[in-house]
N, C-alpha and C positions, 0 to 999 in steps of 0.2 A: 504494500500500500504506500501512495505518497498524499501525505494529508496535508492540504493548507489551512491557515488563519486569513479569514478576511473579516470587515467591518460591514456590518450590514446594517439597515435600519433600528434594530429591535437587537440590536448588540454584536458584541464578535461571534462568529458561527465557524465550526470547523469545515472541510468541507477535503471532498476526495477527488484526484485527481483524474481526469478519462481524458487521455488526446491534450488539445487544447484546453479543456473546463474543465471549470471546478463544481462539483455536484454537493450541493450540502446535504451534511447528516443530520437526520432528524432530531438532532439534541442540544439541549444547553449548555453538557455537562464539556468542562475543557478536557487538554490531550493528558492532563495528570492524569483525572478521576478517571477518564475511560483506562487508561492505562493499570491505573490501579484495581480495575475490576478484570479478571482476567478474562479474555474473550471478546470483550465488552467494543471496543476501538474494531476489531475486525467485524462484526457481526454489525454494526454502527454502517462500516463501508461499504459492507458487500448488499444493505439492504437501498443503503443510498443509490447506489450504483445500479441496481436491480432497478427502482423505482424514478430516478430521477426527475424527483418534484420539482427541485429547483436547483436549476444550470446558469452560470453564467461564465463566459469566456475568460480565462486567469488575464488576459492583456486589460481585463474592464477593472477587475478586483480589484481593492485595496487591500492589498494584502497587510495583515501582521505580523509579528512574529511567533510559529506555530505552537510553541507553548511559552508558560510565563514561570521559569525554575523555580523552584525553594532556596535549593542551593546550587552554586558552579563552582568547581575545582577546574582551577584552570594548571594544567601539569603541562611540563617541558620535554617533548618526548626528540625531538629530531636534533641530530648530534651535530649535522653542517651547520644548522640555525643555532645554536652554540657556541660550535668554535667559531663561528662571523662574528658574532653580539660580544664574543667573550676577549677578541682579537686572539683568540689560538690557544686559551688560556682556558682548557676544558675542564672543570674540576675532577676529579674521579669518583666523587661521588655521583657524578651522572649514570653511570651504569651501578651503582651500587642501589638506588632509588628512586622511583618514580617519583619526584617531586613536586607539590605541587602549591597557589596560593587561592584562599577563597578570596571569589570578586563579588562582586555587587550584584545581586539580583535584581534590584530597582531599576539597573541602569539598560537593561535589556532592550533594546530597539526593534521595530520592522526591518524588514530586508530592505526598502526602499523610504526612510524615514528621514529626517534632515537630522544630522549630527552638528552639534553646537561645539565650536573648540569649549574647553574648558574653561575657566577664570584663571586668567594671567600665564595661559601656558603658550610659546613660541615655539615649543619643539613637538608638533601632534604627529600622530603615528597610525596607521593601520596593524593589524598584525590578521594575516591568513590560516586558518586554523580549520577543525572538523570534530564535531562535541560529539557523543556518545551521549542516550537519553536510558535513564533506567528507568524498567517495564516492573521489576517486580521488584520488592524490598528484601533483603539481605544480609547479613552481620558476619566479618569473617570468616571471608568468604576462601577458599582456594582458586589457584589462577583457572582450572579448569571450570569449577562449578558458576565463575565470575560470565561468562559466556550468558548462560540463560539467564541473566538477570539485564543484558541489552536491549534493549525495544527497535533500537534505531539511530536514526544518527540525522544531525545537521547542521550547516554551515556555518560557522560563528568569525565574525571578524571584530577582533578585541582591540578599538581605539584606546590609543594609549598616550597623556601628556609624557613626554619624555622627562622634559627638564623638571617634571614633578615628581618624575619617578627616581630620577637619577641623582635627585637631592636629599629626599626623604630614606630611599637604600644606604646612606652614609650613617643611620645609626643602625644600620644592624636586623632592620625589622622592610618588610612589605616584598613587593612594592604592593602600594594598596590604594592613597590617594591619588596616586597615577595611572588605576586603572578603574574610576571609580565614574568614570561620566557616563560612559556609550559602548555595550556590546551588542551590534548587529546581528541578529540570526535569522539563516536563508530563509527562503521562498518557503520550502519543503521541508516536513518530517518523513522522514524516509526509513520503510520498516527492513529491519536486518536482512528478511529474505530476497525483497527486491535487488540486495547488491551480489545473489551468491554468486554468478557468473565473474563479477570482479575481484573475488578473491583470490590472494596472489601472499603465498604462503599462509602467516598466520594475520596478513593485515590484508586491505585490500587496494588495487592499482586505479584510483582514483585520482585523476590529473586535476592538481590544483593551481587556479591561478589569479593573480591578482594587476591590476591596471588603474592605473590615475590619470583620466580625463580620457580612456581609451586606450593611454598606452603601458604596455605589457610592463611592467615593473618585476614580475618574478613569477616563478614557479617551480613546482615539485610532485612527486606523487605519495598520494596516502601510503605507501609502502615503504617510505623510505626511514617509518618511524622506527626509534629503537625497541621502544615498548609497544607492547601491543593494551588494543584497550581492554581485553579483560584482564591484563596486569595493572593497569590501570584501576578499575573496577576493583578488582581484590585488594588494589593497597586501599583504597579509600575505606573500604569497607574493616581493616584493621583498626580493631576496637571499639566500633561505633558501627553505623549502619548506614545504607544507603537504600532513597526511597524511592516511590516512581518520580518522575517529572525530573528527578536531580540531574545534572547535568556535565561532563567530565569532557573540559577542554583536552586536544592534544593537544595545546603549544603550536609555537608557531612555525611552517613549513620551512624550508630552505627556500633563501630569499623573499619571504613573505611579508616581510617589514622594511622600512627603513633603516632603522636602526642597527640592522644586520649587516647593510648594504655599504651604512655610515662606517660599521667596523670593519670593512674589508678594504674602503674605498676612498674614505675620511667626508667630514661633513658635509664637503660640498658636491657629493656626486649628487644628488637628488635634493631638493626643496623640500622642508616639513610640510604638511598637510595645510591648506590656508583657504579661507571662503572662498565660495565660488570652485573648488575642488570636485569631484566628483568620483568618488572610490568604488571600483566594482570587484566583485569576489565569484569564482566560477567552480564549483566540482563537480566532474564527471556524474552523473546523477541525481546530484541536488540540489540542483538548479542556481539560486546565487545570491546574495545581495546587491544592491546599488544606491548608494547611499552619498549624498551631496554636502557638503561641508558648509555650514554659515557661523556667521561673527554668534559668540557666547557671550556671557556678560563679564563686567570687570571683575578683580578678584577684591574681594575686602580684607582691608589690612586687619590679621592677628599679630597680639604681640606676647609676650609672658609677663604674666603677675608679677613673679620673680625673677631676677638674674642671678649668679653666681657672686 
């Protein structure tokens, strides 16, 4: 199944993919709750789909973003986008852990939404990525059993202030205020079985790409990651649990950022992100975001109570 979010009179409605259209499902309920009832999401599609009361063309739709997280773990999994970002300076803990930081569930956007830079940030970012959505809830887990607890998967592009990220990581903690405005997610929820032909070992050959103003800025394939996401999936799930709707960034592809680009290249191969921009994101499958950049508001001045 490939399920949208669109805005309709009478609220946002999910709705199933056929050809061109989107065929809505006869319910209220979002992609968590269907999710969380087991059955519930497929039985939802196949009767929309059978029935098609109400079609309308996806070019007409306003689409949203197909679900709305609880939680996103956004984890580091591709080692090129690494040693770029890190200038060659890979930790070793990279292959010892999937690691990962919680971002902002508030900040969730449509695929095709206007992104506002942030307050007082000069250095704005794309980052090209592909989330993993859990279908069933789970408590460590092992890397195999972590598998049936996937639902699907869809596009996420994690706008990121740099120079707020890059100031705040100087004590030791985040980055978190730097990824705290605007994550973009695709067109499409896209259910695991849909991609089995793209499987390509333990991950799948899903060509990813990103482009500002149309032009090709970078790319890579879903395979190229170290981890796969049900090691992903099972670390998360160490000691604590993971539930439907949550959501498990890869990190970001090779070449999928700037800021990758900036540490291979130095700050002036590419301009940061600036109004009037317009960012698009493509994977093999899941159709895309595309997402325009405009002026955000000033930042206000914090200061501290105390000094030293």
């Amino acid at each position: 199944m490939r399920i949208a979010r669109r805005q309709t009179s009478d609220g946002p409605r999910l709705a199933a993919l056929a050809g061109d259209d989107l065929v809505d499902l006869d319910t209220t309920a979002d992609l968590t709750a269907l999710l969380a009832d087991d059955g519930a999401l497929a039985e939802a599609a196949e009767t929309a789909l059978r029935l098609r009361r109400q079609v309308t063309p996806m070019a007409e739709a306003e689409l949203l973003a197909p679900l709305q997280p609880a939680t996103f773990r956004d984890f580091s999994t591709f080692y090129e986008h690494v040693n770029g970002i890190s200038g060659g300076r890979v930790p070793p803990e990279f292959f010892e852990i999937p690691t990962f930081y919680f971002s902002n569930p508030y900040a969730i956007t449509g695929p095709h939404a206007d992104i506002a830079v942030p307050p007082g940030s000069t250095l704005f970012d794309f980052e090209l990525e592909v989330g993993a959505v859990i279908g069933r809830p789970g408590r460590d887990l092992t890397v195999d059993e972590a598998g049936a607890h996937i639902a699907g998967f869809v596009i996420v592009n994690d706008f990121s202030a740099r120079d707020t990220q890059f100031h705040e990581m100087r004590m030791g903690l985040g980055p978190a205020k730097g990824k705290d405005s605007a994550t973009s997610l695709g067109t499409l929820f896209v259910t695991v079985d849909e991609l089995a032909e793209h499987r390509s070992g333990l991950s799948y050959d899903l060509r990813m790409e990103v482009r500002v103003n149309d032009r090709l800025i970078g790319g890579d394939t879903l395979a190229s990651m170290s981890w796969t996401f049900e090691a992903l999936v099972a670390y998360a799930a160490r000691g604590t649990e993971v539930r439907p709707g949550d959501l498990l960034g890869s990190g970001t592809c090779q070449n999928g950022c700037l800021a990758e680009l900036w540490g291979r290249h130095g700050r002036d191969h590419l301009p940061p992100l600036a109004p009037g921009d317009v960012v698009t994101t493509t994977v093999t499958g899941l159709g895309e975001t595309r997402n325009r950049i405009v002026p955000g508001p000033a930042a206000h001045p914090i200061v501290p109570w105390r000094t030293a």
